[in-house]
N, C-alpha and C positions, 0 to 999 in steps of 0.2 A: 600415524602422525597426528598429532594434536596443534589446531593454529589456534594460539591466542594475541588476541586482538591487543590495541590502545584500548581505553576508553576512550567511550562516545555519547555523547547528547544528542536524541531527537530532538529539533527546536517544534514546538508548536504548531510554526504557521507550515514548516516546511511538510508534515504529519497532515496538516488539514487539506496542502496545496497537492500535496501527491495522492491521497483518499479518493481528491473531487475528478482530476484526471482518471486516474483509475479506474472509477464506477462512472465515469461517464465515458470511456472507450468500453468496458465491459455492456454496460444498458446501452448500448449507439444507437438501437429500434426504436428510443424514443422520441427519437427526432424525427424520424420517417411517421411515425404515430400525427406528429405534430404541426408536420407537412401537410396529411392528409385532410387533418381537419380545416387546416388554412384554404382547402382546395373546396371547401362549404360554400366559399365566394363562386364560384362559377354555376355552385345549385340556387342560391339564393345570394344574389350581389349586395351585400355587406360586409363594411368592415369591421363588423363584430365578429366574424368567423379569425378575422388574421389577429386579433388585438385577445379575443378568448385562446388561440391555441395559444402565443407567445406568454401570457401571465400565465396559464398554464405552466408551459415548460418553465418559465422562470420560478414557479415555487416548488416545483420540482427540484430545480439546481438548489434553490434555497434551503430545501428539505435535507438531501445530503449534506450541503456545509452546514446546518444546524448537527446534525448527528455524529459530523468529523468535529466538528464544534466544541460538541458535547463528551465523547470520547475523552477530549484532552483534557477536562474539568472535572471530569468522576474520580473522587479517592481511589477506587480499587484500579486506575490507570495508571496513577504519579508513576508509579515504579518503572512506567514504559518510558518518563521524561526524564526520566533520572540518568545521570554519567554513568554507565553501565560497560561491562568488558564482556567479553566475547572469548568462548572458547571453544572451536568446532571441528569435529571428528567426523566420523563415517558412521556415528551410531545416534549422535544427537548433536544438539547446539546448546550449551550452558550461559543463558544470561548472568550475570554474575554485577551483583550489587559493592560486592565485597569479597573478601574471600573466602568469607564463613555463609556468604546469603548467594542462592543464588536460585533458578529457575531452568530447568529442564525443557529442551522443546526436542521431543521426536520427528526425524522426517518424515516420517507418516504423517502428521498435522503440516505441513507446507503443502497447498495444495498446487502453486504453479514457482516458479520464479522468472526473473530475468535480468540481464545484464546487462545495465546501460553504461554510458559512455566513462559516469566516473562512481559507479556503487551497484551492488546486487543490493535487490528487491527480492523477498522472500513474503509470498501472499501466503498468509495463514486462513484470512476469510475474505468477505467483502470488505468488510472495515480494519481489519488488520492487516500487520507488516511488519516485517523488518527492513530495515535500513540499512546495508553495510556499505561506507564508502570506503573505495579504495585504500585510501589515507590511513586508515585506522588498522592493515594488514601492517607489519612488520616490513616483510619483502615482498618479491614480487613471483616469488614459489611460495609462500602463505596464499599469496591472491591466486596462482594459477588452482592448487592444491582444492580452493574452495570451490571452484571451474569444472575441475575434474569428479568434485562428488556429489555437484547437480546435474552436471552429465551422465554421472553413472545412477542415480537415483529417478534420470528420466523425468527432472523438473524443466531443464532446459535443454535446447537441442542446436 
């Protein structure tokens, strides 16, 4: 069985908003990193120990939303912003621009997914993704169908 999708648009902000969540639940040790250095106050009582680890971590965060930032503004990305259709099987996922143009993604390149409340999440790296919201399956055996072969590929459990 083959499910093809509507088209869909990643928006932007929503790309850079789900990036920053993501690698900041994946990196979470940087905050305990961030803590510890805060705990400098009780070696040497200054508040340069809590005001140093906090700019720290914030250009930290900064750093990633520069990069998710960045991602969305590089030429060789557009084609990720663009209304794209979806066609997914058991052997791969066909992004598809058009219906002569399209883009191959083996499940072997997905290295985790997940299913939230209203879209699968398909992590290809730190900074990639796909997007599928519910909305955009046909019915709701398209949706389960997609369920049943990241269960069986052992991306989600």
């Amino acid at each position: 069985m083959i499910v093809k999708t509507k088209k869909y648009k990643l928006e932007t902000g929503t790309y850079i908003k789900m990036g920053l969540v993501h690698i900041l639940k994946e990196q979470w040790w940087v905050i305990p990193i961030a803590l510890a250095i805060m705990c400098g106050y009780f070696w040497i009582p200054s508040i340069w120990w809590i005001i140093g680890a906090l700019i720290a971590y914030g250009l930290y965060v900064l750093f990633w939303a520069i990069q998710f930032t960045g991602v969305t503004q590089m030429e060789q990305n557009k084609a990720i912003f663009e209304k794209l259709g979806y066609e997914i099987d058991s052997r791969q996922i066909l992004m598809k621009i058009n219906s002569k143009q399209g883009m191959p993604i083996q499940w072997n390149m997905v290295k985790k997914a997940e299913v939230k409340n209203d879209a699968f999440v398909l992590y290809l790296s730190k900074a990639q993704f796909i997007h599928l919201p519910f909305r955009i399956f046909n019915s709701d055996n398209e949706r389960k169908f997609m369920e049943t072969i990241l269960k069986r590929k052992e991306l989600v459990k």
